[in-house]
N, C-alpha and C positions, 0 to 999 in steps of 0.2 A: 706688828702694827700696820702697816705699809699692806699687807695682804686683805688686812679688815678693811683697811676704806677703800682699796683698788676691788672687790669686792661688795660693797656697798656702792660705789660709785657704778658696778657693770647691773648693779637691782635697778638702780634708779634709771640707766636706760631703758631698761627691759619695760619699764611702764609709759615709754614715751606714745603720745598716741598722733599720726601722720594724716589721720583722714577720719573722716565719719560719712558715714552712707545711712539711706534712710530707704526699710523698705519697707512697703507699704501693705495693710492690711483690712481687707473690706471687710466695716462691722455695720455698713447698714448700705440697702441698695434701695434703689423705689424711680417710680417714673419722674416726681415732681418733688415729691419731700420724703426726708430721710431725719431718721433721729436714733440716738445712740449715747449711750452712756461713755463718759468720759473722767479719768481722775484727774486729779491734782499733779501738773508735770507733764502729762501724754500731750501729745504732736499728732496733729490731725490736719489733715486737706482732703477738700475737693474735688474728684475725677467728674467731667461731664464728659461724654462721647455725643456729638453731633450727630442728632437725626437725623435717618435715610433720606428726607427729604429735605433739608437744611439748604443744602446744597444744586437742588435741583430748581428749574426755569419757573416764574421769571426770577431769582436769587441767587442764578449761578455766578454771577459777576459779585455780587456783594457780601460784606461783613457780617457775621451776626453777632449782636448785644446779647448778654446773657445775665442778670441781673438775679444774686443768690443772697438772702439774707440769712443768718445765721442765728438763732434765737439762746438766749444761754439759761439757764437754769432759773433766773426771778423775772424772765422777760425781756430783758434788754436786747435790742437787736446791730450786727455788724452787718455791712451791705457795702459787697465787695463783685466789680463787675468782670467779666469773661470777655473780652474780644476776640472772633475767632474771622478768620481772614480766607479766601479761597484761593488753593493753589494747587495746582493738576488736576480739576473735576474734585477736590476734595477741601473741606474746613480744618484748617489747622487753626489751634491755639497761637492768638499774636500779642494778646496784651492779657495781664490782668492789673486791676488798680480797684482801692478800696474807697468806697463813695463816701461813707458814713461810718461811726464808730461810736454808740452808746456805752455797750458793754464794757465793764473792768472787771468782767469774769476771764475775758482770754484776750491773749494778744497775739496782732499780726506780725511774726517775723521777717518774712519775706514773702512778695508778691510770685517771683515769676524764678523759681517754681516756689506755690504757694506754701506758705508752713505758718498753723496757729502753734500756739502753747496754752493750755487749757492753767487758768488760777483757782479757779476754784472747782471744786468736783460738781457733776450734776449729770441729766439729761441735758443736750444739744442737740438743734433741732435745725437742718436745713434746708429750705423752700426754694424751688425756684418761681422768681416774682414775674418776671418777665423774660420774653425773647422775641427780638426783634424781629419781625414779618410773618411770625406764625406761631401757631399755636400748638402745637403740634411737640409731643414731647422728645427728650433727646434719646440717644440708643441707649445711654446707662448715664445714671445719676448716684453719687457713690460718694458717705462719708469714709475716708480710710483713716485707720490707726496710724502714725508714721515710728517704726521699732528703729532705732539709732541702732547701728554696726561701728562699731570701733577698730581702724585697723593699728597693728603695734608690731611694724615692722623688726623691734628686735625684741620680741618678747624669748626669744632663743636663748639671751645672755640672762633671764632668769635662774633658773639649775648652773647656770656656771658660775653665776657671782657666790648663791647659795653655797656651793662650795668652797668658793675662795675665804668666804667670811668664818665658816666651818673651821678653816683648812688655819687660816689667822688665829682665830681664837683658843685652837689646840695649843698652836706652835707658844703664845702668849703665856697659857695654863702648865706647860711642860716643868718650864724652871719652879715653879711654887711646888710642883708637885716631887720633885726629888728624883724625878726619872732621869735627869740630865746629869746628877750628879756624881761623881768622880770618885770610886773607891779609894778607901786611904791604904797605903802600902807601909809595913810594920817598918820603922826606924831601920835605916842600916848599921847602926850599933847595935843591934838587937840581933843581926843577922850574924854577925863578924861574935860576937860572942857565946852565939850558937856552935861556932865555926870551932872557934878557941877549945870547947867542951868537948867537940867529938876528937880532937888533934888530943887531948889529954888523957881520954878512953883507953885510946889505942895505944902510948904511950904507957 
């Protein structure tokens, strides 16, 4: 008994999960708008790459605004903005925050780094509305799929609990089954009588 649940207790680590990673997968790319099919459950964001010229005079010193609405399958729209900040002659990513929030098709998880969760299935569609001091589109504009990774550090103790529980349930099964049990050895008056007959023979 002690072997099934030390057994059963070594399955249940085996599913512990320590981390989730999210990697990402471009299902739709375009200069300014992008749309893409999405289901029920999927994990999608945003990649923008700042235009070669984003960065260049006179808005080497300054911020860009980057203003992306999101359209969901009956129209409703989420408007969620991009802050991107200049650091070594280059725009880095420094803020994102969500302006507006019609839709009850998806929801925003987290801003930074961004993660919707789609509720209902549909086409999603998303625009960039504005950017700040030009017009001028960015390097890459990209809805991505986001594919969750599960890590389970002792997924090892799987096959070994397996056995343990195995290994329990035999040792459990044995005594019902008669394999454990104890030949019976003929009376020793039965022997000693035997004894007596061949003493009389010879006799």
């Amino acid at each position: 008994m002690l072997l099934f649940f030390l057994g059963i207790i070594l399955i249940g680590y085996s599913t512990i999960i320590s981390e989730e990673t999210f990697t990402p997968e471009v299902i739709a790319e375009n200069s300014f708008e992008v749309t893409a099919y999405l289901g029920v459950g999927d994990l999608f964001d945003i990649y923008i790459s700042p235009g070669i010229d984003w960065a260049k005079p006179p808005f080497i010193d300054s911020s860009r605004d980057v203003w992306v609405n999101i359209t969901d399958p009956i129209g409703n729209t989420t408007w969620i903005a991009f802050t991107y900040t200049p650091y070594g002659g280059q725009l880095l990513l420094y803020y994102i925050s969500t302006i507006s929030q019609e839709s009850s098709y998806l929801t925003v998880m987290s801003l930074k780094p961004l993660r919707c969760k789609v509720q209902v299935g549909g086409n999603y569609t998303a625009n960039i509305w504005f950017v700040s001091g030009t017009t001028e589109p960015p390097e890459a504009f990209q809805l991505r799929k986001l594919n969750i990774n599960f890590k389970r550090p002792y997924s090892y103790l799987l096959p070994v609990g397996a056995v343990v529980v195995a290994l329990g349930i035999t040792i459990l099964a044995l005594p019902k089954s008669g394999l454990l049990k104890k030949s019976k050895r003929p009376p020793k008056k039965k022997e000693k009588i035997a004894c007596f007959n061949v003493l009389n023979y010879f006799l």
